[in-house]
C-alpha positions as CSV (number, residue, x, y, z in Angstrom):
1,X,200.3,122.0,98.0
2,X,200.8,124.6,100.5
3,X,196.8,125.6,100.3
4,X,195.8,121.9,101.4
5,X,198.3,122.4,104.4
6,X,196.7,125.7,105.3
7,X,193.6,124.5,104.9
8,X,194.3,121.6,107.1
9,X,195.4,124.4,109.6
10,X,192.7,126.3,109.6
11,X,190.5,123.0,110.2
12,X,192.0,121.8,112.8
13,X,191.8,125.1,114.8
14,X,188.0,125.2,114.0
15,X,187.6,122.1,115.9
16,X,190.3,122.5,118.8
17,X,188.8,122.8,122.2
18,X,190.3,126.7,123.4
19,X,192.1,127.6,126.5
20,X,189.7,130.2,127.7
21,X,190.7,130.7,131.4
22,X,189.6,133.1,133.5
23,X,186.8,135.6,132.0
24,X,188.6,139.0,131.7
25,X,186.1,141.8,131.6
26,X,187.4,144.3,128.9
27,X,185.5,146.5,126.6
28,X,185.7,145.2,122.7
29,X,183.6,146.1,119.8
30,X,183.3,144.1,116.6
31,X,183.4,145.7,113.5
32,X,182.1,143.6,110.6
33,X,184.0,142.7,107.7
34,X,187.4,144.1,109.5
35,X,189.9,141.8,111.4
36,X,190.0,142.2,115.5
37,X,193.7,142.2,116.3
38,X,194.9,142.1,119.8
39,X,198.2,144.1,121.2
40,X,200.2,143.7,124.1
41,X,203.9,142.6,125.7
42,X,204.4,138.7,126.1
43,X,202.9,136.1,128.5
44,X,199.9,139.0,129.3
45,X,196.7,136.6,128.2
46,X,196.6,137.9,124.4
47,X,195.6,134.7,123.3
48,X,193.3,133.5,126.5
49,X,191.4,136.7,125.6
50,X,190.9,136.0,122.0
51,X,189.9,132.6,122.5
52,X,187.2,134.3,125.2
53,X,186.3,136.2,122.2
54,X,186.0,133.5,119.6
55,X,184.0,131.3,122.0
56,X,181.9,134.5,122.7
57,X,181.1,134.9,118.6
58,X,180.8,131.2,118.4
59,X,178.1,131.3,121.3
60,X,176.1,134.3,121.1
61,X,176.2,136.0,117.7
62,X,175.6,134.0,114.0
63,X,178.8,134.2,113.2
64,X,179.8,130.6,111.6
65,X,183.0,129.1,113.3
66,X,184.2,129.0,109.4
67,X,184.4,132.3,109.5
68,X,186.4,132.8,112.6
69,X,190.5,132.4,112.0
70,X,193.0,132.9,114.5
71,X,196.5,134.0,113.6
72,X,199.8,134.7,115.2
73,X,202.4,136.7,114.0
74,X,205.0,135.7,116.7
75,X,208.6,136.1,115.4
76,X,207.7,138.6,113.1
């Protein structure tokens, strides 16, 4: 079924080591309960940025990794 393979998705990002390269110094805020989406033209560290973000949450806040899901809408 589709909702195993999306499950199975979702999974294996929870437990992927991220890219996070170099520590880009930007002001965010994190609004509970509402998604953080992240804008911008291509190859410009989108997803570097996010994954500083995720690790951030993951780190410092008690936010459960389960709850943390990554998407890309590229193509769309």
């Amino acid at each position: 079924m589709i909702s195993n393979v999306i499950k199975e998705i979702i999974l294996d990002f929870q437990n992927h080591a991220l890219e996070t390269g170099i520590t880009r110094h930007l002001n965010y805020s994190i609004v509970p309960k509402k998604a953080f989406i992240c804008i911008g033209v291509r190859r410009y560290g989108k997803t570097t940025f996010l994954y500083q973000i995720i690790e951030n949450l993951k780190k410092n806040t008690n936010i459960k990794k389960e709850n943390i899901i990554k998407q890309s809408c590229t193509g769309i």
